[in-house]
VEXDREN-2710 file (C-alpha; in Angstrom, 1 decimal):
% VEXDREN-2710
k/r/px/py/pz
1/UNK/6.4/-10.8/119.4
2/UNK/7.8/-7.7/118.0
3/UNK/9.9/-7.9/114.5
4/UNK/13.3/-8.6/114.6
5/UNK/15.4/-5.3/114.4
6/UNK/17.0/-4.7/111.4
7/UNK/20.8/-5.3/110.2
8/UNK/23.3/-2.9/110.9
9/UNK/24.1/-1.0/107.5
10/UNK/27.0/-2.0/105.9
11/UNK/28.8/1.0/107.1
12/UNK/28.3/0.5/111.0
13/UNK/31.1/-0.6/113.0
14/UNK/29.2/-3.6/114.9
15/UNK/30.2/-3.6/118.7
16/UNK/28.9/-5.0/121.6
17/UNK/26.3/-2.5/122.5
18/UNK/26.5/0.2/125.6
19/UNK/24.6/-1.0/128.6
20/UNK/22.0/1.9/128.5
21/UNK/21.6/2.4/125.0
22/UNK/19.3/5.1/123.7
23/UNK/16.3/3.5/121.4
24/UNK/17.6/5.3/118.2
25/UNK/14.3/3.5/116.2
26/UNK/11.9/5.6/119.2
27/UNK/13.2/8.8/118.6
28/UNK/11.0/11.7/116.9
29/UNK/13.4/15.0/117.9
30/UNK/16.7/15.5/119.4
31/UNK/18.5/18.6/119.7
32/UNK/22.5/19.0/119.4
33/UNK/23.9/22.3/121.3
34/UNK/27.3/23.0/120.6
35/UNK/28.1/26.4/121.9
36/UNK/31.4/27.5/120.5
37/UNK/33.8/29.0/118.1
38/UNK/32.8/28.4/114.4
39/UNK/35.1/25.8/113.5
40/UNK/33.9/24.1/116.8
41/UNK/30.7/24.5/115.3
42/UNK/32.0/22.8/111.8
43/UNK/33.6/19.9/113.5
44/UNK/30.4/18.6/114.8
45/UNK/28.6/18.7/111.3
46/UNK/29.0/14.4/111.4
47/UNK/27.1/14.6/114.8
48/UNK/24.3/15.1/112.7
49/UNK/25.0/12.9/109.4
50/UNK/25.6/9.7/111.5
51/UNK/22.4/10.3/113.7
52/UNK/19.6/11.0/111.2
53/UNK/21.1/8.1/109.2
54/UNK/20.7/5.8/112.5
55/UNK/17.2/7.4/112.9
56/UNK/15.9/9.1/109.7
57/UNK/12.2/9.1/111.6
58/UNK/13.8/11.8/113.4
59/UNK/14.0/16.3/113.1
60/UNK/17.4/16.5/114.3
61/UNK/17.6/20.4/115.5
62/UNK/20.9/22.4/116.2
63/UNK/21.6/25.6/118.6
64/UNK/24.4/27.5/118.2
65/UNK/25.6/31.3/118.6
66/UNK/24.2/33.0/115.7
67/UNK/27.9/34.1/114.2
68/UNK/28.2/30.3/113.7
69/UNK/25.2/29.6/112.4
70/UNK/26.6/29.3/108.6
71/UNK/28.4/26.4/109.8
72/UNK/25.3/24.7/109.8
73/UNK/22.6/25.9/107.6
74/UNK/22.0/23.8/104.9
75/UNK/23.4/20.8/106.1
76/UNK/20.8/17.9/104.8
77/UNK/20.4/16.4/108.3
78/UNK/19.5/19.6/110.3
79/UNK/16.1/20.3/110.4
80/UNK/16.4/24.2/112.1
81/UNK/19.2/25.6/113.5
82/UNK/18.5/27.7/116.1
83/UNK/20.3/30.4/117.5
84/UNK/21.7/32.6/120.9
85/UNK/22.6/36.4/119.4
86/UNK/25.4/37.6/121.6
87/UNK/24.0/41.0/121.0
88/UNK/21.1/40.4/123.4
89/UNK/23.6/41.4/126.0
90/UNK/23.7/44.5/125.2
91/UNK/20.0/45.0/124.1
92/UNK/18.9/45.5/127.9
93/UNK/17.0/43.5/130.6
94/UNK/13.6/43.1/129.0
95/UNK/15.0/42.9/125.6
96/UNK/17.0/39.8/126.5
97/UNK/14.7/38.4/128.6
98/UNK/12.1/38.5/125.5
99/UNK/14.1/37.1/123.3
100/UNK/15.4/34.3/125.4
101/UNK/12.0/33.6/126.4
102/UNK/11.5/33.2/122.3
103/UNK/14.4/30.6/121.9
104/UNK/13.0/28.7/124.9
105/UNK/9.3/28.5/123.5
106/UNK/10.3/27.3/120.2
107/UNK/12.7/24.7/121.5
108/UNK/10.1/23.5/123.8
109/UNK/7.7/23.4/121.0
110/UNK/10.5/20.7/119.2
111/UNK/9.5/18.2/121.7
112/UNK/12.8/16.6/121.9
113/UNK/13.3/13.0/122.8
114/UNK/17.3/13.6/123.2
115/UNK/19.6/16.2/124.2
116/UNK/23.1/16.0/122.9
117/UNK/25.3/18.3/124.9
118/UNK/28.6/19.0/123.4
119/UNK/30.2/21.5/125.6
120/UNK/30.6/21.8/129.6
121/UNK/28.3/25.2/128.9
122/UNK/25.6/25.3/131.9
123/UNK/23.4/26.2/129.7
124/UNK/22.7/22.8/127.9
125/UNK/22.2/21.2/131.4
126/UNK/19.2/23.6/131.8
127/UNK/17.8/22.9/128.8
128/UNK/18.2/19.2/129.1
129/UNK/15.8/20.1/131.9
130/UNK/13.5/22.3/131.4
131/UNK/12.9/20.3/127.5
132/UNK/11.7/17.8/129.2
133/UNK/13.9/15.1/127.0
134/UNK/13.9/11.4/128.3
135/UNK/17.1/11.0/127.1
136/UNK/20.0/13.8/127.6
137/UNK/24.1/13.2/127.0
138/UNK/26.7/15.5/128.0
139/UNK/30.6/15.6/128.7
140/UNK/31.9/14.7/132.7
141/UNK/32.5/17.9/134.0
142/UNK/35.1/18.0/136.9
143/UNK/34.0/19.6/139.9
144/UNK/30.3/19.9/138.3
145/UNK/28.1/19.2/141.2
146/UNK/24.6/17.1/141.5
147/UNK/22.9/19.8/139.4
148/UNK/24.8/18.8/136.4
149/UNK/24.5/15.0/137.1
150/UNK/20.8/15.3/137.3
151/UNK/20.5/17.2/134.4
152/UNK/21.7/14.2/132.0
153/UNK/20.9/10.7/131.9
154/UNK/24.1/9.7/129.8
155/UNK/27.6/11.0/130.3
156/UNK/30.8/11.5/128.0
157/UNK/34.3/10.7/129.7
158/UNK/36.9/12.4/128.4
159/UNK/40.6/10.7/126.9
160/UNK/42.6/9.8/129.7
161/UNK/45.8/11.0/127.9
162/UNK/47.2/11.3/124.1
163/UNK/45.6/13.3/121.8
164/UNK/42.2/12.1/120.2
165/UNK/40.1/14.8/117.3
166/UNK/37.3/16.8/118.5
167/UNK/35.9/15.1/115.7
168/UNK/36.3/12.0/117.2
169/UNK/35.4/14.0/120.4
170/UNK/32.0/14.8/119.2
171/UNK/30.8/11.3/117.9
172/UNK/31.9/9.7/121.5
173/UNK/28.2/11.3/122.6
174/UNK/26.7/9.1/120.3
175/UNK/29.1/5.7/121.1
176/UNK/27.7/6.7/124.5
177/UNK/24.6/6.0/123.6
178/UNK/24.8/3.3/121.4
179/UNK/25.5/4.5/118.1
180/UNK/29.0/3.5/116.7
181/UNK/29.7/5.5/113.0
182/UNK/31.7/3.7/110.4
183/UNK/35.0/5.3/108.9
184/UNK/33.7/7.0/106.3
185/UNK/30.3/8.5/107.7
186/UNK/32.6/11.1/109.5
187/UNK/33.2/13.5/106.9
188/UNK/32.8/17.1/107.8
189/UNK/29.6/18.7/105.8
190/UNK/29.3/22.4/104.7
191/UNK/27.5/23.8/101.9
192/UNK/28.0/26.9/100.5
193/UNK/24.5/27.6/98.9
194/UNK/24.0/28.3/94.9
195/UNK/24.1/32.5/95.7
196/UNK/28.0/32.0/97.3
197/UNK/28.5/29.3/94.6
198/UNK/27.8/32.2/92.1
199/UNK/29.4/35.2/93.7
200/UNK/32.7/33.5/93.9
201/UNK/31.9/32.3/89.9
202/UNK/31.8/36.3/89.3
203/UNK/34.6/37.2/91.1
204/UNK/36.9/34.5/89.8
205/UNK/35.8/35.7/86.3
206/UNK/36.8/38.7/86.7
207/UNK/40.2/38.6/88.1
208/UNK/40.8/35.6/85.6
209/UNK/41.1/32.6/87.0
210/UNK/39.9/29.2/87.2
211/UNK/38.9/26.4/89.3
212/UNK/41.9/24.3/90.4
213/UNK/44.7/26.8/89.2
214/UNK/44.7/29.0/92.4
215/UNK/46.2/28.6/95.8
216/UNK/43.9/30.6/98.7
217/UNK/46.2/31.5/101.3
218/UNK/44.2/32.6/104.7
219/UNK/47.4/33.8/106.5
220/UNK/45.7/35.3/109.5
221/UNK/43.5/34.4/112.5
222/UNK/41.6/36.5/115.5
223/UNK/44.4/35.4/117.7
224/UNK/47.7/36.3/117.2
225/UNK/49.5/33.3/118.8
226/UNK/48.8/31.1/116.0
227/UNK/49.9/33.2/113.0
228/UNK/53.0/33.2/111.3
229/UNK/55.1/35.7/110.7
230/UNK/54.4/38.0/107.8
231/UNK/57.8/38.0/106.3
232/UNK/57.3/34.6/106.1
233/UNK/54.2/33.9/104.6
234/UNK/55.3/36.6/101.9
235/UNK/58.4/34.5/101.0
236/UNK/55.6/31.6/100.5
237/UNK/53.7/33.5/98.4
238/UNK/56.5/34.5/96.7
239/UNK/57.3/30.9/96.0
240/UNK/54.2/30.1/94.8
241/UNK/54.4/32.9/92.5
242/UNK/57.6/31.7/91.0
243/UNK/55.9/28.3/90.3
244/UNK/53.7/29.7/88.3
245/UNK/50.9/29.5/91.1
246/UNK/48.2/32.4/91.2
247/UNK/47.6/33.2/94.7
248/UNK/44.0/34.3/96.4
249/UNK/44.5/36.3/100.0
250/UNK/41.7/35.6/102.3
251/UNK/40.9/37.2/105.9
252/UNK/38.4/38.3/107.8
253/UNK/37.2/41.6/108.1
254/UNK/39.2/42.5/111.2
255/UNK/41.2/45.8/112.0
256/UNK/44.2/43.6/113.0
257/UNK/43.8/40.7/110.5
258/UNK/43.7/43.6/107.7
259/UNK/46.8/45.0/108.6
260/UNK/48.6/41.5/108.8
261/UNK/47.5/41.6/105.4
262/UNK/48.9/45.0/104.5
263/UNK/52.3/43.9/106.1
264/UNK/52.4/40.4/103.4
265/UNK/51.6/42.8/100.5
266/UNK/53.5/45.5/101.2
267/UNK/56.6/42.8/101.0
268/UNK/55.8/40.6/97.5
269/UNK/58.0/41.0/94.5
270/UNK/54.9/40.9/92.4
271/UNK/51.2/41.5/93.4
272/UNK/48.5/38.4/93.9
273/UNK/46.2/37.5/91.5
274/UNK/43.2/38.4/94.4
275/UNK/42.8/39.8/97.6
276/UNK/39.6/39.3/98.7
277/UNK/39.9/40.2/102.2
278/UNK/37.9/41.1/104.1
279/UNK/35.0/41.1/101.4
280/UNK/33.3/37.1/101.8
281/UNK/31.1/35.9/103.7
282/UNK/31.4/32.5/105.5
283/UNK/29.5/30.6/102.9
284/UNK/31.6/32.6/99.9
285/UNK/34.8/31.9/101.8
286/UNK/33.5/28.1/101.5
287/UNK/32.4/28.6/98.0
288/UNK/35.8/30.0/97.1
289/UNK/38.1/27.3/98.7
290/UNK/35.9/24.4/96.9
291/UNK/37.5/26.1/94.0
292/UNK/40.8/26.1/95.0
293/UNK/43.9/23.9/94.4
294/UNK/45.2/24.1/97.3
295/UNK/44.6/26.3/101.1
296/UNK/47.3/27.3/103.1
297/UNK/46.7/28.9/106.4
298/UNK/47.3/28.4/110.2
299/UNK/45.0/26.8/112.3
300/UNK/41.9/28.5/112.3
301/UNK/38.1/28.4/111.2
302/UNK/38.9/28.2/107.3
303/UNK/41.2/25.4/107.7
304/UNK/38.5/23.8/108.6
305/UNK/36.3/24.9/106.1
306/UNK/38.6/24.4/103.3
307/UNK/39.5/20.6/104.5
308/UNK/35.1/20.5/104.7
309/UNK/34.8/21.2/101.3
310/UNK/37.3/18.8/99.9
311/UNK/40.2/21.2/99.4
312/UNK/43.5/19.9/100.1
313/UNK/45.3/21.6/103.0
314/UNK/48.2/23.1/104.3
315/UNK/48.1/24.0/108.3
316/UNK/50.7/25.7/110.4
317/UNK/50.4/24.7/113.8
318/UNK/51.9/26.0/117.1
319/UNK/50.9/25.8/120.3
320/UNK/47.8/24.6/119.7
321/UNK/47.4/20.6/119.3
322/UNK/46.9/19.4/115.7
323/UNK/46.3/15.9/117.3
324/UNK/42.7/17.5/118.1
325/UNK/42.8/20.4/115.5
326/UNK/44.6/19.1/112.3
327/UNK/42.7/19.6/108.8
328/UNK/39.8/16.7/109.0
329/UNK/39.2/14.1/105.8
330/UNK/37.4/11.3/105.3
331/UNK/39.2/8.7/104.3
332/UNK/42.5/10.3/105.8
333/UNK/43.8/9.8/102.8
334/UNK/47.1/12.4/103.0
335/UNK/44.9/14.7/101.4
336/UNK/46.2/17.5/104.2
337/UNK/49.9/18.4/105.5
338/UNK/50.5/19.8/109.0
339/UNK/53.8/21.8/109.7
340/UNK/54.9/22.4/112.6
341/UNK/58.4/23.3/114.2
342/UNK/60.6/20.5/115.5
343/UNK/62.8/20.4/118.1
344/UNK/60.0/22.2/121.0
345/UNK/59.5/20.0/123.6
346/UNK/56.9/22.3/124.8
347/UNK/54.5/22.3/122.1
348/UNK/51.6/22.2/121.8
349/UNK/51.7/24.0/125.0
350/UNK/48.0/25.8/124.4
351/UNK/49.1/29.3/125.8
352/UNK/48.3/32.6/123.8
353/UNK/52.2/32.6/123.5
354/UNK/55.2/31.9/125.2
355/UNK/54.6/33.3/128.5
356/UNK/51.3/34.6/127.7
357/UNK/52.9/37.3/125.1
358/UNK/50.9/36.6/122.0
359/UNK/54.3/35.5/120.6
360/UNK/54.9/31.8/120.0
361/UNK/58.6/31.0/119.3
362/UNK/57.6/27.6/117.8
363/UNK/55.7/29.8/115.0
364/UNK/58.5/32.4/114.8
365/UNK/60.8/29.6/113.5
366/UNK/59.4/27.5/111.5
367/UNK/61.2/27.8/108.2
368/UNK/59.6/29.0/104.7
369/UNK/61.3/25.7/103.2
370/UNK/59.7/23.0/105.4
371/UNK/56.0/25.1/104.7
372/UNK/56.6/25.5/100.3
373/UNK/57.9/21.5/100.8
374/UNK/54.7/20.4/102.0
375/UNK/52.6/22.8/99.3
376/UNK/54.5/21.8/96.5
377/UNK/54.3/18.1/97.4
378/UNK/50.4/18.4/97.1
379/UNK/50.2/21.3/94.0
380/UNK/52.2/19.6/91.5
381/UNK/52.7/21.3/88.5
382/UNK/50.1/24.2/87.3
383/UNK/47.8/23.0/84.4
END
């Protein structure tokens, strides 16, 4: 008879088992595809961590847009991350179709067992078929047709109502199949690599400052909706100054993000210790809030980051839902504060503004006291 199977580790939540489990212990490839935004992409690092720990026999492969690919490289479970360029759009017909006929030859070379399908994307139901992969998990789809239930032998159902993480979201494909991660095998990874880790080293050397005696405030985002307003996050800064805080200004390199960032300067009583805007890449802006005290920003790709690397976080939220997007930590152990405004029924409401007009009133009013209560509850005192 064949050997007993093993104990669960001591970290496994022991449940009754799905019906159809997938045999985790038979598994030699599986490939995760999670075709989004970059914090999307960040918030299904612990896809990865709980599955090669449930079947370390296995190359666990990724594919993600190429801009997002950061998100991912290094992690210690990821064998290759491979990537869709968005620029083969424009490259023309026979570029495209040569480069796409790349990605497909080196996946197929994988030999994947599984397919882990994170999105509704039609192009992981393809994949799941044309790979060849025994076994193949994606999200119910309403209105998807008998295409996309052929495609996949295991399907996700999503919450019925309430709010539940996309963290949380993304590890229901593997409770799906069978594989139920403890508490604290959750944890967001990202690694910033030794050349980030030393760039921000040089920089922080030269404007003078140290690990732990900064605050990085990313006040911006690529959509409008969610930022607050620059008058305000000036009077924050301000604050901090006054506390004896230096302050770090992070952004990305973005016409409109760089002239939010013009706005906030042009109003301080005093200038910030760095502005870095517009000058890091994603693995230095990692590097960078690893080093920090404390991040303050609005819900966007470096909260996430920052709450990855173990920085604590403060996250201004407005129409979008922090039920599914607040600042991630493993334990939740009150390491992050969310602010939002109280009193809007509304909210989150998940619109690019009231009414569609890249204005959201619950942002507009959310006070400058109720944001510098929750910071100064996590800075305490500078060294």
């Amino acid at each position: 008879p064949p050997p007993p199977p093993p104990p669960p580790p001591r970290h496994a939540i022991v449940r009754p088992m799905v019906e159809d489990p997938v045999p985790v212990e038979a598994l030699r490839g599986a490939l995760v595809i999670k075709l989004r935004h970059h914090g999307d992409v960040l918030l299904a690092s612990p896809v990865f961590s709980v599955l090669k720990r449930r079947a370390p026999q296995a190359e666990l492969d990724a594919l993600v847009y190429a801009e997002t690919a950061p998100m991912l490289t290094g992690h210690p479970s990821i064998s290759r991350v491979h990537c869709i360029d968005r620029a083969w759009k424009g490259a023309g017909t026979a570029a495209r179709a040569a480069a796409e006929w790349r990605l497909f030859a080196e996946l197929r070379a994988r030999r994947y067992d599984l397919v882990v399908h994170l999105t509704e994307h039609w192009r992981g139901a393809w994949l799941a078929r044309a790979l060849g992969a025994r076994w193949a998990v994606a999200p119910v789809v309403a209105g998807r047709g008998r295409v996309w239930r052929r495609s996949f032998t295991h399907f996700v159902s999503e919450p019925r109502a309430g709010g539940r993480h996309v963290v949380e979201r993304n590890l229901d494909a593997l409770r799906r199949i069978g594989i139920y991660p403890g508490a604290e095998e959750r944890a967001l990874t990202l690694l910033p690599g030794a050349a980030a880790e030393e760039r921000i080293a040089a920089l922080l050397a030269d404007h003078g400052l140290q690990r732990d005696r900064f605050v990085q405030v990313h006040p911006s985002s690529r959509w409008r909706f969610k930022c607050w307003p620059a008058e305000k996050m000036a009077a924050l800064v301000d604050r901090l100054h006054a506390a004896g805080w230096p302050v770090v200004l992070t952004a990305a390199p973005e016409a409109a993000e760089t002239r939010m960032i013009d706005d906030i300067l042009g109003r301080l009583a005093r200038p910030v210790a760095a502005n870095l805007c517009g000058q890091l890449s994603l693995k230095e802006l990692a590097a960078l809030s690893a080093q920090a005290r404390l991040f303050v920003g609005v819900d966007s790709a470096p909260m996430h980051i920052a709450a990855a690397v173990g920085t604590p976080a403060v996250a201004l939220f407005g129409p979008s839902g922090e039920a599914l997007w607040a600042p991630w930590g493993v334990p939740r152990s009150g390491r992050h504060r969310v602010v939002a405004s109280e009193g809007y029924s509304c909210r989150p409401c998940g619109l690019d503004g009231c009414g569609g007009g890249k204005v959201s009133d619950c942002l507009v009013t959310l006070e400058v006291e109720r944001v510098w209560a929750a910071a100064s509850g996590l800075l305490g005192s500078p060294a």
